[in-house]
N, C-alpha and C positions, 0 to 999 in steps of 0.2 A: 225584317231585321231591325230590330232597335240598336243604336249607338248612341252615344251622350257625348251632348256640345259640353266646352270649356266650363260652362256654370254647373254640370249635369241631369241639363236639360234633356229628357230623353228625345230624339230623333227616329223617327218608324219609316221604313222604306222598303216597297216590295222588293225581292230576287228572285231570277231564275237561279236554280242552283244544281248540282250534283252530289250525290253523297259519295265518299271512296275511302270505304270503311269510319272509320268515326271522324274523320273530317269532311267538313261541307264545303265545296268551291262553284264561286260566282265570279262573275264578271260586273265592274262597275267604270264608270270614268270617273278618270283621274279629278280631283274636286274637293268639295267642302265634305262631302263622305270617306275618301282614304284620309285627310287631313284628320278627321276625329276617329279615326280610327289609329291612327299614327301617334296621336296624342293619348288615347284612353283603350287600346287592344279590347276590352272586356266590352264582348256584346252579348245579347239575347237573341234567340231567335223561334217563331211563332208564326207556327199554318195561317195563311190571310188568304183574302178574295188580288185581286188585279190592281186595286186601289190601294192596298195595303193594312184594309181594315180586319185585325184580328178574327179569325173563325173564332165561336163562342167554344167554349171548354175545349179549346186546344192547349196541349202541355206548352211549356216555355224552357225553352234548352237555352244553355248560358256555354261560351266559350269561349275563345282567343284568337283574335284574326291576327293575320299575319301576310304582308304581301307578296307574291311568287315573283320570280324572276329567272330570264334564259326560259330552258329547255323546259323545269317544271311547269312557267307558266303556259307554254306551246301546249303541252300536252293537258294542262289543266280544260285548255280552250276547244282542243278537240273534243275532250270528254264532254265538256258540257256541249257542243257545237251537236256531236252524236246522239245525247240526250233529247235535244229540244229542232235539230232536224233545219230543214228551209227557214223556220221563224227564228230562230237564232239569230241572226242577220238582218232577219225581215222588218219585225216588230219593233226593235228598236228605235229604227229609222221613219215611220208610220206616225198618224196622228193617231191618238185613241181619247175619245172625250173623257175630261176626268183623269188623265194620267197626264201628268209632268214627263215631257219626253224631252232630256237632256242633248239631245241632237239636230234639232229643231233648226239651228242655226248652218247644218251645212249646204252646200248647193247639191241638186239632182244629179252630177256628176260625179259626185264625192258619194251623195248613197248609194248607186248604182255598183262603185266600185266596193265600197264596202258588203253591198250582200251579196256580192259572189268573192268575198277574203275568205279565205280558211284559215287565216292569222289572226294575231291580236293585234287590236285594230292601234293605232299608235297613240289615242289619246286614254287609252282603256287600260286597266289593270285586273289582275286575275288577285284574287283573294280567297288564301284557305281560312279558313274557322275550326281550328281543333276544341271539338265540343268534349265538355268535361261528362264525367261519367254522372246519370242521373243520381240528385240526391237518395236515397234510402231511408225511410221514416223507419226508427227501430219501436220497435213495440217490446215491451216487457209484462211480462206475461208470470204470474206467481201460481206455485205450484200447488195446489189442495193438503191444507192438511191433514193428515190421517188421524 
């Protein structure tokens, strides 16, 4: 997912995500990520590896985050929780070489309880992306004269 800082700097960061119908919802903590998105709604989004590096000739879908709250966000969290299974919780929490892991700082009792939460997690927000409908290249196309 790309986002653009204050100067419109673009910002590239991986997501687990879920599709529900034409909107996209993820999970991120609360941070310098909802903060530019709070500021600039309009992101991108594009198939990548674990690192966040673009797959080659993948489309780039453009849409409008928006943050959930209460009950939509519970059930946001289920869905993706049921999507992505024990790692949901797991991975997060984990070192993985090469990935910036925004949780790094809590103690073993704190991630313990965290991956067995079936909530959202209290420092974490659920984010929808209502994706706009793919552009359509028109072709104009003239008729043979007779």
């Amino acid at each position: 997912m790309r986002t653009y800082d204050p100067h419109g700097v673009p910002i590239d960061t991986p997501v687990w995500f879920a599709l529900q119908g034409s909107t996209l919802l993820f999970r991120t903590k609360r941070g310098p990520k909802t903060r530019r998105i709070a500021d600039r709604p309009e992101v991108e989004l594009q198939a990548c590896d674990h690192r966040g590096r673009p797959l080659t000739a993948a489309p780039i879908h453009r849409g409008t985050a928006t943050e959930l709250h209460g009950d939509e966000a519970e059930t946001a969290n289920r869905l993706l929780h049921r999507r992505y299974g024990w790692q949901w919780n797991v991975i997060p929490l984990i070192r993985i070489p090469g990935v910036v892991n925004v949780h790094r700082h809590l103690g073993w009792r704190e991630r313990l309880r965290r991956s067995r939460s079936r909530s959202l997690w209290p420092d974490s927000v659920i984010m929808a992306v209502e994706l706009s409908p793919p552009s359509r290249s028109v072709r104009c196309f003239t008729s043979p004269t007779l």
